[in-house]
Structure formats: structure tokens, C-alpha cells
C-alpha positions in Angstrom: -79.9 -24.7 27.3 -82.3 -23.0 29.5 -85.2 -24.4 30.8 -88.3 -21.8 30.0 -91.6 -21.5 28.5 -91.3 -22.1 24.8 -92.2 -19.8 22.4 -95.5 -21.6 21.8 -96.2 -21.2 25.5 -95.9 -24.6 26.8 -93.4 -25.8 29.3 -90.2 -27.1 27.4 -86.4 -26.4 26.3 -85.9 -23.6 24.8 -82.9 -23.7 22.1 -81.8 -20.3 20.3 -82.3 -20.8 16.5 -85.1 -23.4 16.6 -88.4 -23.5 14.9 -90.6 -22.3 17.4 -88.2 -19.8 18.2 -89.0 -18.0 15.0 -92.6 -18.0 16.1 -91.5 -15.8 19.1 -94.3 -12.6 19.6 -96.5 -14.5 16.6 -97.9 -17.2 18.4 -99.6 -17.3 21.7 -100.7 -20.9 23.1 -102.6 -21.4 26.3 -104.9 -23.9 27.7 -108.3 -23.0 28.1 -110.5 -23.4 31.2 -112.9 -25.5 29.0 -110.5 -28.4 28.0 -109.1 -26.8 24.8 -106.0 -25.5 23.3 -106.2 -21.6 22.2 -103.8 -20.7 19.6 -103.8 -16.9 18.6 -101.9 -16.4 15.8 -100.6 -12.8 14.8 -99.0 -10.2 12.2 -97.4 -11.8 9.4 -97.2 -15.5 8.9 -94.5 -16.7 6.0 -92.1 -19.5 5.3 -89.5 -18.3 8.0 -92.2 -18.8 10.9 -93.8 -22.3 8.7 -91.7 -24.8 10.6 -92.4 -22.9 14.1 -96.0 -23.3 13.4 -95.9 -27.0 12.8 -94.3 -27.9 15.8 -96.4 -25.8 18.1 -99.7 -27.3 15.7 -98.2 -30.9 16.3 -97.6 -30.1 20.0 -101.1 -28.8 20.8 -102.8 -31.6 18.5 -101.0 -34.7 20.1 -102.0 -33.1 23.3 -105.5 -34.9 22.8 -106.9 -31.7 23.5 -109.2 -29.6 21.1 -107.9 -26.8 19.2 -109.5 -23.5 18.4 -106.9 -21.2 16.5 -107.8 -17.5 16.3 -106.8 -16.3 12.9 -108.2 -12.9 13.4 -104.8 -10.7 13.9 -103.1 -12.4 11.0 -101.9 -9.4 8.6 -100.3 -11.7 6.1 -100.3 -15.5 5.5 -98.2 -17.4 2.9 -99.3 -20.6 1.6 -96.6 -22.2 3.8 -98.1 -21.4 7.2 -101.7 -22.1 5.2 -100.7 -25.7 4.4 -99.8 -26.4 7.9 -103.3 -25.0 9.5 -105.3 -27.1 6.5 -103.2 -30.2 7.1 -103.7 -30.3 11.0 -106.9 -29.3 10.2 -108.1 -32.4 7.8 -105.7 -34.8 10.3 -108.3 -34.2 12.9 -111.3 -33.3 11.7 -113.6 -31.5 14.0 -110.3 -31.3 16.4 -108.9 -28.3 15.1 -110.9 -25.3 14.3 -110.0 -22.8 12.6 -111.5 -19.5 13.9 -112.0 -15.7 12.8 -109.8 -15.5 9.7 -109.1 -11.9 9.1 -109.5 -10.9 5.4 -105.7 -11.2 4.3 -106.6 -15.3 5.3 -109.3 -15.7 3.2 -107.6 -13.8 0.2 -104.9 -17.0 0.7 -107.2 -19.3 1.5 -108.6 -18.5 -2.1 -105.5 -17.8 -4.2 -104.4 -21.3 -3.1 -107.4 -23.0 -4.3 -108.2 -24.3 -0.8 -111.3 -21.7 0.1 -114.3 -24.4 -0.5 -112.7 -27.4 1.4 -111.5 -26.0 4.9 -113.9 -25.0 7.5 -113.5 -21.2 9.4 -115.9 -20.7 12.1 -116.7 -17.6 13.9 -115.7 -17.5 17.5 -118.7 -15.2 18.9 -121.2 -17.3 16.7 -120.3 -21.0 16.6 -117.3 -21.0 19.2 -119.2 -23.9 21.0 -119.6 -26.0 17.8 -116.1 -25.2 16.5 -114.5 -28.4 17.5 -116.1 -32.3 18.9 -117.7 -32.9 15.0 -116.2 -32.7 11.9 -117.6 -30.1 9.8 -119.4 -28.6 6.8 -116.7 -26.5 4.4 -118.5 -23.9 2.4 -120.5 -25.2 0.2 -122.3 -28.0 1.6 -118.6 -30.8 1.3 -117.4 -32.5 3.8 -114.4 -30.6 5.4 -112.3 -33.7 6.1 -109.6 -32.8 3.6 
């Protein structure tokens, strides 16, 4: 084992074959300037790259940071990698936004029933009030879920 930058970005082990490892040129973490974790999440998302996702989710959520996660590059999501961003989502309410989703998101968001009880805010508009409170979902419900 080598030490490197993992392939969520932050300083660790990398080991050939792991989770995050499938992530590789999907993913890129960084820490923000104003005290939050940026995810950027891109191309096509399925249940190969599910696993890599959770860890680097569950790394950047313990890190006590907020976390904005820009869904705007996505080209494909399965309900897999969906799951993961509306568990970590509704484990830390108004801790994790969810920012930008590009259409092919919402079409998933909607086939899998969950479009009216997570929360997707738009960077350029409500960046600032993406994370700190929970949130409205669409439709005036709470978004704790």
C-alpha cells in the first residue's frame, strides 16, 4: 500500500480494488475556504460506484463539517447512489445539501418516489442557506427524512 490522496480527495491509504477506488474521476472532494465540504459528483453514478460514494459521504459527514454536494454534471444516477445521498441527507438534516441536480437526478429522484421529501437547492440562488438549518422539501414537508 501506497500512501496518496484517496480517490475522494482526502489524505488516506489508497488500496487497489476498494470502494472509493471505483469512484476514481467521478468524485471530487475538497474543503472549502468557508468551512465546508464540496463534493462534485460526475458522469454516471450506478451500483458499481454505490459503495465508493458512501464512504467518501460518511468521511466528509463525520468530518463535522457541512456538506454541499454539486449534482449538476451527473449524466446518470441509479437508485443505489440516490439512497446514499437521501440517507446522509435525512442523517443530518440541514448538514448535507444537496445542490444543482441536473435533470437525469430529478428524473430518479421521481421514479424512486423520493422527489417531495428531499431538499435540492440551487448553488447561485440559496448556496448560503444550503446547509446550518434543516430544510423545506418541495411541498411545504419537512425534509428530515
Amino acid at each position: 500500500m501506497k500512501r496518496a490522496k484517496t480517490a475522494d480527495g482526502l489524505p488516506g491509504t489508497r488500496v487497489a480494488g476498494s470502494a472509493t477506488e471505483d469512484c476514481v474521476g467521478r468524485v471530487r472532494v475538497r474543503e472549502e475556504g468557508r468551512g465546508e465540504i464540496s463534493i462534485e459528483l460526475f458522469g454516471e453514478l450506478d451500483v458499481a460506484t454505490a459503495d465508493g460514494l458512501r464512504e467518501i459521504l460518511v468521511r466528509a459527514s463525520t468530518s463535522g463539517l457541512p456538506v454541499v454536494v454539486d449534482l449538476s454534471r451527473v449524466s446518470f444516477m441509479d437508485s443505489s447512489c440516490l439512497r446514499e445521498l437521501v440517507v446522509h441527507q435525512r442523517l443530518r438534516p440541514g448538514r448535507v445539501a444537496l445542490c444543482d441536480p441536473s435533470p437525469q437526478v430529478e428524473l430518479s429522484a421521481a421514479a424512486c418516489g423520493v422527489e417531495a421529501s428531499i431538499y435540492f437547492c440551487s448553488a447561485a440562488r440559496d448556496r448560503g442557506e444550503a446547509v446550518g438549518a434543516p430544510r423545506r422539501a418541495r411541498g411545504g414537508e419537512r425534509g428530515y427524512w
